[in-house]
C-alpha positions in Angstrom: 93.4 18.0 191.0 93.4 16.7 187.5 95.6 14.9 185.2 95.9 15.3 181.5 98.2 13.4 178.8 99.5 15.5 176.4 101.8 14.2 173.5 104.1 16.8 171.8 104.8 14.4 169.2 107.2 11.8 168.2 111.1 11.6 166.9 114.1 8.8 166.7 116.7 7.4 168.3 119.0 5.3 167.5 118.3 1.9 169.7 121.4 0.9 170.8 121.7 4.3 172.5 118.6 3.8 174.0 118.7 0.4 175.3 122.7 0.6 176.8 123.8 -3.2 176.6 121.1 -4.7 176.3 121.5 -7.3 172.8 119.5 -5.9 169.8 118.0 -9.3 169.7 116.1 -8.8 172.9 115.0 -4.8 172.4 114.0 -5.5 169.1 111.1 -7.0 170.3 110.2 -4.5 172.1 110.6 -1.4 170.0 111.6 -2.4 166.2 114.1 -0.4 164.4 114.0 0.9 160.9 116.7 -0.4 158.5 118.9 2.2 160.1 118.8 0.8 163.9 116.4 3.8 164.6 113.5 3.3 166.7 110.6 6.0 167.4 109.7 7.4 170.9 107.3 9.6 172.2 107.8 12.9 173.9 104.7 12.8 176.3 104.2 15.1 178.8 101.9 15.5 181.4 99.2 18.6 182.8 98.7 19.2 185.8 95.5 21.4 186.6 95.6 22.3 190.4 92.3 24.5 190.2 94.5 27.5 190.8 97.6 26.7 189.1 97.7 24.7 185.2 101.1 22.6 185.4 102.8 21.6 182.1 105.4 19.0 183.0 107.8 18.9 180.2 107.1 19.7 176.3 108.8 18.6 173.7 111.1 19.6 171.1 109.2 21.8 169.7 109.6 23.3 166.1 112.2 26.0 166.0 115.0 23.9 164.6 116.3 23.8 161.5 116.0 20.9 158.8 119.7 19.8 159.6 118.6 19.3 163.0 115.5 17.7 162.4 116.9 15.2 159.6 118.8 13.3 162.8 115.7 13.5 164.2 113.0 12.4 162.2 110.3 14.5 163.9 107.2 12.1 162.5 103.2 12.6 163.4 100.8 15.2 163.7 100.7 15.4 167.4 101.8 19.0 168.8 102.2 20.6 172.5 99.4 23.3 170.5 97.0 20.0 169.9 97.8 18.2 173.0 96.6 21.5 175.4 93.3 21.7 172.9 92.2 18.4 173.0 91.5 18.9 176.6 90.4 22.9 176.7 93.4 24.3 177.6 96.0 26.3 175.7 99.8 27.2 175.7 98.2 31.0 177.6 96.6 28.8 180.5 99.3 27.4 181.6 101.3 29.2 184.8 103.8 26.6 185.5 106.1 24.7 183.2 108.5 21.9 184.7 111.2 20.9 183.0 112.9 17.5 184.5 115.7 18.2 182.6 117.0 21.0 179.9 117.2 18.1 177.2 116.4 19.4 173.7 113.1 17.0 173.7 112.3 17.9 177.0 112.5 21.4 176.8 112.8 22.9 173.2 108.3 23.1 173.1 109.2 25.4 175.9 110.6 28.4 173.3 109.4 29.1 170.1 109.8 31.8 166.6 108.7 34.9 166.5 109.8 36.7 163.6 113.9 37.2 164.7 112.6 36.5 168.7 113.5 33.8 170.6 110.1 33.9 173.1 108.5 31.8 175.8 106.0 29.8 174.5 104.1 30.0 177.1 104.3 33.5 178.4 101.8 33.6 181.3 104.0 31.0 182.9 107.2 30.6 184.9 110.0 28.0 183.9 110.9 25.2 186.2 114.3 23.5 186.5 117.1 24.3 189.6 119.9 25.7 190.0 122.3 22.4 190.0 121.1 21.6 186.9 120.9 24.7 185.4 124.7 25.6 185.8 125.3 21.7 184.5 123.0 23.2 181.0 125.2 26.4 180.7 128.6 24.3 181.2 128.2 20.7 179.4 130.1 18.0 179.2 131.6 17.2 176.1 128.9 14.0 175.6 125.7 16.1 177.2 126.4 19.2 174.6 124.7 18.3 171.6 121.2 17.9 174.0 121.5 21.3 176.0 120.8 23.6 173.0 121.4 27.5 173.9 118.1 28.3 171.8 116.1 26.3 174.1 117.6 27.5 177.8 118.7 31.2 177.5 115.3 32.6 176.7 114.1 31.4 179.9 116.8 33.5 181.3 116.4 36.4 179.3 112.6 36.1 179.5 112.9 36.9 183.4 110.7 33.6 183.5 113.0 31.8 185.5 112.3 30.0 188.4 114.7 27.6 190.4 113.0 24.8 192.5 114.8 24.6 196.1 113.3 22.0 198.1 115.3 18.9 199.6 114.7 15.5 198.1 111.2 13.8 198.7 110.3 17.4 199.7 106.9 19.4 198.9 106.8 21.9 195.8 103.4 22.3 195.9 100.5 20.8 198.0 100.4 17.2 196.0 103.6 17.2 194.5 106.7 15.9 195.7 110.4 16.2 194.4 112.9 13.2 193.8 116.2 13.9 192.2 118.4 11.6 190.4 121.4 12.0 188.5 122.3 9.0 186.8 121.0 10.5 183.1 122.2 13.5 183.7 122.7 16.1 186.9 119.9 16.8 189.5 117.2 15.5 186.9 113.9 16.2 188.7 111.2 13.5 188.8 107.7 15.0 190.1 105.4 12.4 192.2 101.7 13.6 191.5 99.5 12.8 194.7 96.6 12.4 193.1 93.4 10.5 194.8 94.4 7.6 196.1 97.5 6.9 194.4 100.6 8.7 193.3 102.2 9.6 189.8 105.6 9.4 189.2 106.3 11.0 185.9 109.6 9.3 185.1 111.4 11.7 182.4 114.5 9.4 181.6 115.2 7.3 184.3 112.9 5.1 183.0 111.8 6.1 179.5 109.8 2.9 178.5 108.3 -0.2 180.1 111.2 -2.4 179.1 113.5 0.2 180.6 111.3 -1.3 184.0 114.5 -4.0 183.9 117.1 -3.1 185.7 120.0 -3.5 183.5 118.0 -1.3 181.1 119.5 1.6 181.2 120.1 3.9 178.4 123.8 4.9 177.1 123.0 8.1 177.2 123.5 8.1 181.1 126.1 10.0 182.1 126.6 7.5 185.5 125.0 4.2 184.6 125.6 2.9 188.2 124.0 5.8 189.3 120.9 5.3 187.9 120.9 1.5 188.9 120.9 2.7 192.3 118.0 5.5 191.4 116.1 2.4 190.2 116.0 0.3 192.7 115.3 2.7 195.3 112.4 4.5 193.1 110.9 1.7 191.1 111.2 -0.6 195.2 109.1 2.1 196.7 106.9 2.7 193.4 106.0 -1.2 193.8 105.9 -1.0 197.7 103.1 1.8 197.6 101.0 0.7 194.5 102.4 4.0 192.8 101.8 4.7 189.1 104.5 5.0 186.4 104.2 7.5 183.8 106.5 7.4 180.7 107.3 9.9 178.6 108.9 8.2 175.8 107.3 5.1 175.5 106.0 5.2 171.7 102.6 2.8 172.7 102.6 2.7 176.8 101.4 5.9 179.1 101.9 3.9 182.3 102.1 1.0 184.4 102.0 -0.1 187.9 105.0 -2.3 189.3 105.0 -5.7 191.8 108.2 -7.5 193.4 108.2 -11.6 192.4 111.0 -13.3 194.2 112.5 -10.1 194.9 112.7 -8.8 191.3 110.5 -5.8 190.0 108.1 -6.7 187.4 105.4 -4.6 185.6 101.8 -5.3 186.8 99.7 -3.7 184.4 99.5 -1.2 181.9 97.3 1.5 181.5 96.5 5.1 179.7 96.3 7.9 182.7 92.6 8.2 181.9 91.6 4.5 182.5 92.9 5.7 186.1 92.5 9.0 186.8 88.7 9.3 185.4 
């Protein structure tokens, strides 16, 4: 099995939103804001390449929308799902899987792109990824979730007949080497894939942890939807991700792929930090 990084890019949120209630003059530090309390995040996904199967977890939020959308945005870089897949041989045709943790517009929007009137896959040798909890949560949002699940970005899969809905039980199998955990503090049945992968394992961590500081555990993000929730999700996760030496992979940390966690007098700390290929050479 191999493991690639591929970044889709980079955009803004504003970092109250992202940092919950934790003071500006702590997450400052951490991630500095523009003069408009925006602070820029990756979307960083992750490849999976099996031998038989090519794995895209996550992708973006592509560039179908229009400049309304983008100017709350701020799309910024030159990195590109296109790029990302090319800098290590691969392209958008190789891939047979894509895994979405969530239908989030920067999670999921890379997944669909233009052509001419079309709405189409971008990636149309593959099949889609999400389940079916979370799939009827995308078609019927929440008043505060509606704005992320963008119509453009999920019915194609649909119509596509690319669909596919994961059905295994928490902790469970997918695939030989990758496990399932749910958690549905961000939002329902969000799907966080643990990569077994020599003699360690990956967690990719979507948004339950989106960033190193978010390691903390009254860092949570106020876009949850149960902040509680993902407390709980933390603690048991990020206990057994320091309990077994696992490896944290963050997709929207703007300078940090991953890290590895220890407990010191009880309380989780980061241990160090990495890029996935000083590891997984």
């Amino acid at each position: 099995m191999k493991l690639f990084t591929v970044n889709a890019g980079h955009f803004k949120l504003d970092g109250g939103a992202m940092f919950g209630v934790v003071p500006k003059s702590m997450w400052h530090k951490a991630n500095p804001a523009d003069d408009n309390n925006m602070c820029s995040w990756a979307m960083r996904c992750l490849l999976v390449d099996t031998g038989d199967r090519r794995i895209l977890i996550d992708n973006g939020m592509g560039d179908k929308q229009d400049a309304k959308f983008f100017s709350h945005y701020f799309p910024h870089g030159t990195d590109t799902i296109h790029g990302g897949l090319a800098a290590h041989g691969y392209s958008e045709d190789d891939i047979t899987d894509v895994f979405l943790t969530h239908l989030h517009f920067d999670h999921c929007g890379g997944g669909i792109r233009r052509e001419g009137d079309q709405l189409v896959p971008t990636f149309k040798n593959a099949r889609y990824c999400t389940n079916k909890a979370h799939w009827d949560s995308a078609l019927n949002p929440n008043e505060r979730e509606r704005a992320s699940f963008l119509k453009e970005n999920i019915q194609p899969m649909m119509e596509s007949g690319k669909l596919h809905f994961v059905d295994v039980a928490e902790g469970a199998e997918w695939i030989p080497g990758i496990r399932i955990h749910y958690v549905s503090g961000h939002t329902d049945a969000m799907m966080l894939p643990l990569v077994a992968h020599n003699d360690t394992s990956v967690l990719f961590c979507a948004d339950l942890v989106p960033s190193v500081p978010h390691v903390s555990m009254p860092w949570v993000m106020a876009y949850d939807m149960r902040p509680l929730e993902t407390l709980k999700e933390k603690h048991r996760l990020l206990g057994a991700a320091a309990a077994q030496n696992w490896t944290l992979f963050f997709e929207h940390d703007p300078k940090n792929e991953c890290c590895t966690l220890q407990q010191i007098d009880g309380r989780i700390r980061v241990k160090e930090i990495f890029k996935l290929s000083e590891q997984v050479v």
